[in-house]
C-alpha positions in Angstrom: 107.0 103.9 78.4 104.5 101.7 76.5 107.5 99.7 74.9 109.2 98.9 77.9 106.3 97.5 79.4 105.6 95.5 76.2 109.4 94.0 76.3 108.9 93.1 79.9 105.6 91.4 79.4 107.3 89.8 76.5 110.5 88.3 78.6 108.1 87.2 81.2 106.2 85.5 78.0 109.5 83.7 77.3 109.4 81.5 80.7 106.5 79.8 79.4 107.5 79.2 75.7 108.2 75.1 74.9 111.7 74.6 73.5 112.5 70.8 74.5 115.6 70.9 73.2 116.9 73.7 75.2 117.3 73.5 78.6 115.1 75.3 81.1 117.7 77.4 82.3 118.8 79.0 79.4 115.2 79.8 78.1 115.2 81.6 81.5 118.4 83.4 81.6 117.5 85.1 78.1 114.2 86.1 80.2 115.7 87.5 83.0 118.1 89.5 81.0 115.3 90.5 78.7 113.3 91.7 81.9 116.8 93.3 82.7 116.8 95.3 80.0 113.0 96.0 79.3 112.9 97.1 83.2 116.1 99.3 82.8 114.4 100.8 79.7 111.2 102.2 81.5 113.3 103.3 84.1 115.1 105.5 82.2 111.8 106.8 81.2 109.9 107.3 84.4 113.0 109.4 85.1 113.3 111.5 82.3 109.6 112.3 82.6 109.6 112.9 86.8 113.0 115.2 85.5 110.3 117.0 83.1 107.7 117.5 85.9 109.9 119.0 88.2 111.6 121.3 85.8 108.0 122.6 84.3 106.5 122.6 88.3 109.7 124.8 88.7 108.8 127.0 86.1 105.5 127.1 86.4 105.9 127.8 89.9 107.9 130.8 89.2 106.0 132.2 86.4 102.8 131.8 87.3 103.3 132.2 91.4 102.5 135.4 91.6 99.4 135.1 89.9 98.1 133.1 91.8 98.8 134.7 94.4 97.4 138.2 93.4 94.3 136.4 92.5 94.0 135.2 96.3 94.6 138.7 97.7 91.5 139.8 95.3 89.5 137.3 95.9 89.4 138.3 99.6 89.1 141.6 99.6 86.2 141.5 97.0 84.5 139.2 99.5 85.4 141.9 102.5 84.4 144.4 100.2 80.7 142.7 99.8 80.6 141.3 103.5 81.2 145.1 104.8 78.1 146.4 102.2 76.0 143.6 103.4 76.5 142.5 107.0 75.3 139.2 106.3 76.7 136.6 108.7 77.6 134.3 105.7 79.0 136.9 103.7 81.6 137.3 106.5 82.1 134.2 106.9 83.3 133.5 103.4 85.3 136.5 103.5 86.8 134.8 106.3 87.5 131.8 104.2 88.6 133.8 101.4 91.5 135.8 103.4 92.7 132.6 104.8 93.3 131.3 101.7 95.8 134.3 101.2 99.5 133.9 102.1 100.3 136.0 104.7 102.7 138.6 104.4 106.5 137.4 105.0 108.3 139.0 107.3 112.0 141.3 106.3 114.0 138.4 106.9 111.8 136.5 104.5 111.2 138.9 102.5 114.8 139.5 101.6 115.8 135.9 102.1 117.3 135.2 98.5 117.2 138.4 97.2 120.4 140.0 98.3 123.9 138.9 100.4 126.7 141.0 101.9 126.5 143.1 98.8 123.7 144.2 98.4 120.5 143.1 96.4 120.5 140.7 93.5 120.5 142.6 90.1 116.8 140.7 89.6 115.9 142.2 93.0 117.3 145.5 91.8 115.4 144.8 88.8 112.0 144.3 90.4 112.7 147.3 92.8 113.0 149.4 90.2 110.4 148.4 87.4 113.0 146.9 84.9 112.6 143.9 83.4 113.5 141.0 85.1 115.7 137.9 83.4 112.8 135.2 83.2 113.8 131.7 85.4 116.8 130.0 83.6 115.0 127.0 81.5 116.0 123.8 83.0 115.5 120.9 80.6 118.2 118.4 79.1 119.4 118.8 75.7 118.8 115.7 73.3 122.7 115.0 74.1 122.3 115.0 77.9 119.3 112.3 76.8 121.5 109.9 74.9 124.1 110.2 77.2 121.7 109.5 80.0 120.2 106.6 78.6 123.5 105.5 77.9 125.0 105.0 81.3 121.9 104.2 82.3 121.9 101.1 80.4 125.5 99.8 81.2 125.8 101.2 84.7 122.6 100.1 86.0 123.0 98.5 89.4 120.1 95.8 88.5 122.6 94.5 86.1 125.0 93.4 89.4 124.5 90.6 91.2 127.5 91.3 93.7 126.6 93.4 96.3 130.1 95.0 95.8 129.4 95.8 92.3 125.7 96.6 93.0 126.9 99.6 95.3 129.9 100.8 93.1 126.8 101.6 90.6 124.3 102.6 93.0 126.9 106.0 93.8 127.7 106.0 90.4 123.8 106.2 89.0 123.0 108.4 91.6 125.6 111.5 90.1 124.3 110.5 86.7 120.3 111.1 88.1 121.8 114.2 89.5 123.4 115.6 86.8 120.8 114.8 84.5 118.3 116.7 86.8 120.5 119.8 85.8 120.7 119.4 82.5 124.5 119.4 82.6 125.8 117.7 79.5 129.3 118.4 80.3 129.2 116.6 83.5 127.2 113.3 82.1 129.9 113.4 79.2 132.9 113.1 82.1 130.7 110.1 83.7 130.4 108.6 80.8 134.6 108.8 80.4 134.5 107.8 83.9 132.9 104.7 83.5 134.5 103.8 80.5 138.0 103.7 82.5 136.4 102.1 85.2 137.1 98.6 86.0 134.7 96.5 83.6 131.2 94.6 85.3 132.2 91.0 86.1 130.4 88.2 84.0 128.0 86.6 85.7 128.0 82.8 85.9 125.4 80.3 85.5 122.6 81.0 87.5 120.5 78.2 89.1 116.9 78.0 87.9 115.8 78.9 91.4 117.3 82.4 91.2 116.6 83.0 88.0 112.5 82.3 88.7 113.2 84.9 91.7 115.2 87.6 90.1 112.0 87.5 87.6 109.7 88.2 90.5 112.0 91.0 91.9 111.8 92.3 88.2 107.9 92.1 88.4 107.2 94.1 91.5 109.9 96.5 90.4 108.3 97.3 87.6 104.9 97.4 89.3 106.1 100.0 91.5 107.6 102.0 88.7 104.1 101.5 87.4 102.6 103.4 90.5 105.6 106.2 90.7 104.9 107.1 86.5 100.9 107.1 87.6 101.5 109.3 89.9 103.4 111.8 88.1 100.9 111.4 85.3 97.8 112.2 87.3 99.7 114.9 88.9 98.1 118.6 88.3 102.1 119.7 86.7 101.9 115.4 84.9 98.6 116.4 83.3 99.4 120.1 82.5 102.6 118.7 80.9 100.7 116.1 78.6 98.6 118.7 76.7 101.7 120.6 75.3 104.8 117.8 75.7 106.8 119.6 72.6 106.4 123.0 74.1 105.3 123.8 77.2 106.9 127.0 77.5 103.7 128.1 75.3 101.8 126.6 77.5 103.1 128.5 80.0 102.7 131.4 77.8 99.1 130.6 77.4 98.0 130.1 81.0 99.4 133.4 81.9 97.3 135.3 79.6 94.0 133.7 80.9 95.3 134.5 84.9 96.2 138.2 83.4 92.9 138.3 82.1 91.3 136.7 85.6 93.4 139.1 87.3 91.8 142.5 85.3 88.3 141.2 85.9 88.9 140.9 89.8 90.5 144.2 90.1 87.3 145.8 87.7 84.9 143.8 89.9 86.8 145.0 93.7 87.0 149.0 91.7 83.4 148.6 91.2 82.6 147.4 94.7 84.7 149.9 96.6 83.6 153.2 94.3 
């Protein structure tokens, strides 16, 4: 994202760069499309990495869920376990605390809810019933070609690139299939946009702009990408954002990694509750 924001400070740059021989309004129509293009650019990557958060929250969610949750339901009865030994007031009280923290147990409906329809259980229910092993969470992340074709139709279908308001909310729908089918990953589906668009009837050219608009569309351009600003911050400070960071080539491994040390976490507790209660 660094290069986007370094094209967009450069267009904005532009406005103030002394060409007497041009007039103002082109030196600011070559900034406004720069800002165009430099604010479609970081778009494309605030998306791809929010796509990347929700895909490893997913996973992580899934794979490491249950952990987490065992390591609740320990962590309370170990502090039962030492508030019944000791009586102390504030020994119950944090084994109060401590069993609050702890999910409570789902009712049948909830239980069930997912795991089975009209016939019968799910064969990863079935699975988990019956001690098998159970198909780990399909990996949801786009291929390199669901990324170039992203960032393709991203870049001529963008609806900041309309000034109509016609055009703007032909490419408004249109963007918003793209987004969604690059959330799945589905490369087949972004290649049929991309045909799509390419039979589409073609973005009008835009006329000359007056040099009032133009200093106003590079304002709009400013707080958009101010507010993009905030969205990738957010992400990035995120517990799944900073988790991502540390392993952005493989995070499965990271994955891999963090469920060894709560498997490990999990065998102390259980050693440390065996030794309370014998």
């Amino acid at each position: 994202m660094a290069a986007a924001d370094e094209a967009l400070a450069a267009a904005e740059d532009a406005v103030a760069v002394e060409e007497p021989a041009e007039r103002p309004e082109a030196r600011l129509e070559r900034a406004v499309r720069a800002a165009e293009q430099a604010l479609i650019e970081y778009e494309i990557a605030v998306e791809t990495f929010r796509v990347e958060v929700d895909n490893f929250s997913r996973l992580h969610h899934q794979k490491l869920g249950p952990m987490y949750t065992r390591l609740d339901e320990l962590d309370a009865r170990i502090a039962e376990a030492v508030a019944a030994r000791t009586g102390d007031p504030e020994d119950i009280r944090k084994a109060d605390e401590a069993r609050a923290r702890v999910m409570p147990m789902p009712g049948v409906e909830e239980l069930f809810h997912g795991w089975m329809d009209g016939d019968g259980l799910f064969p990863e229910a079935a699975a988990m019933l019956t001690d098998q092993p159970v198909r780990p969470p399909q990996r949801v992340r786009p291929s390199d070609e669901a990324r170039k074709l992203y960032r393709e139709l991203a870049r001529k279908a963008h609806p900041d690139l309309a000034q109509e308001e016609a055009e703007r909310a032909r490419r408004e729908e249109f963007i918003t299939r793209v987004n969604a089918a690059y959330a799945r990953g589905d490369e087949v589906l972004l290649r049929e946009l991309a045909e799509e668009w390419a039979a589409g009837p073609a973005p009008k050219e835009q006329g000359p702009t007056p040099s009032e608009e133009l200093y106003a569309r590079l304002e709009w351009l400013a707080q958009r990408k101010e507010m993009l600003t905030l969205v990738a911050k957010d992400l990035e400070e995120s517990a799944i954002g900073a988790m991502l960071r540390l392993a952005p080539d493989d995070p499965d491994r990271l994955l891999d990694e963090i469920a060894e040390q709560l498997l490990a976490q999990v065998a102390a507790r259980e050693a440390e509750l065996a030794a309370l209660l014998g």
